[in-house]
Structures are given as C-alpha cells and as structure tokens.
N, C-alpha and C positions, 0 to 999 in steps of 0.2 A: 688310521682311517676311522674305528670303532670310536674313538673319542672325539674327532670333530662330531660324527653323528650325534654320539653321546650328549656334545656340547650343544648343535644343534635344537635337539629334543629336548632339554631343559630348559632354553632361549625359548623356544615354543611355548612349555608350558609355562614360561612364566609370564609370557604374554597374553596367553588365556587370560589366567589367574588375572591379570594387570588389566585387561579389558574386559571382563563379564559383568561386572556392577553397571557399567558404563552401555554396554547391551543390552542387559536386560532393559533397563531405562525407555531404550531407543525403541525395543520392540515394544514396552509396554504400551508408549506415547504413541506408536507406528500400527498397533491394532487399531485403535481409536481415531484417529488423525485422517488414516489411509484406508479405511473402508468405504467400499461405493455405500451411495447411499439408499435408505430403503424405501419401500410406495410412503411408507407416515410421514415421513422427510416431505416429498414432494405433495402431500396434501398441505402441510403446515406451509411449503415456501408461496402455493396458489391460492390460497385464503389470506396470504400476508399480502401478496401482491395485488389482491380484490381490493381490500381495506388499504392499501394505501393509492390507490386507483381511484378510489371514492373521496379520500381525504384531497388530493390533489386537484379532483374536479372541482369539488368543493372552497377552495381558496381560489380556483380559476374564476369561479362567480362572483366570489369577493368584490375581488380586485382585477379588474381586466385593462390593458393596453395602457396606452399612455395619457388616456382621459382621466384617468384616477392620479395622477403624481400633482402633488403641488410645485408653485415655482419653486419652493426654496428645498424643496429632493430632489428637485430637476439640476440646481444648479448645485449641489452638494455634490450627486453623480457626475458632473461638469467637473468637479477641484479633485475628485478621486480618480477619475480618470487622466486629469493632465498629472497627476503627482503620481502615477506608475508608469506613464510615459517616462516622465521626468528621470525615475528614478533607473530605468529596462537604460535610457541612454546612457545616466552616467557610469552604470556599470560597464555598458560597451567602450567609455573613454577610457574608465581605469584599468576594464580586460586589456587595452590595447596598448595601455602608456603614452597615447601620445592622441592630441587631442583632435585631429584634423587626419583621418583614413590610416591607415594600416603603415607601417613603414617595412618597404620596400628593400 
C-alpha cells in the first residue's frame, strides 16, 4: 500500500512540475484580463462614447434619409440586395440537396 501512495505522490508531483509554466501563464494573463474595472476605465469609456455621439450626429446632418441617394446608389443597393437574397436561397438548395422543399 506504501508504494501505490509512494507512486501516487510522484504522479502528483510530476504534474505540478508539468503544469506550473502553464499556470503561471494563466494567472499572469488572468490578473489583468479578469479584474473589475476602475472609476478611470469608466471616465475614458463616457468621454469616448460623448465623442462618438457627436461624430454620429454629425454625419446624420450630412446625409439624412432617402433624399440624399442618387439613382444609380439606389439601384446598386437594388443588385446588392437581390444578389444576397440570391445567394441566402441557393444555399437553402444545397443545405437541402434537393431543389424543391425538404425531402420527406
């Protein structure tokens, strides 16, 4: 019985030994990673989200609604949307193998 243990306890520590580099690693990357964040975090992510809240109004004044598109973006967005219809279907034929509903 002494020497399963014996056996045991070397299994063990050769497992350590065989996963510490590999730990340490994880807890390095896992301080950093996994920490809540602090008040400076949330001042920087509320001044980022001001500044892009401004940029955004900002191209909304640009360009507003559908009075701003020329014919030929209108009809471009026309050929890009039937050519992802087109293509959402053929996919549904070839998921299916067969070209006409499900087979039964």
């Amino acid at each position: 019985m002494s020497q399963l243990v014996a056996k045991a306890q070397a299994l063990a520590n050769k497992l350590v030994v065989a996963a510490r580099p590999q730990l340490e690693e994880f807890w390095k990357y896992a301080k950093v990673e996994l920490s809540p964040p602090l008040p400076a975090d949330f001042q920087k992510l509320k001044k980022t989200a001001e500044s892009a809240k401004k940029v955004s109004k900002k191209d909304m004044m640009k360009k507003s609604g559908l009075s701003q598109i020329t014919v030929s973006e209108a009809w471009l967005n026309v050929l890009v949307t039937v050519e992802v219809i087109t293509w959402f279907y053929m996919g549904e034929v070839i998921g299916r193998r067969h070209l006409v509903g499900y087979k039964v």
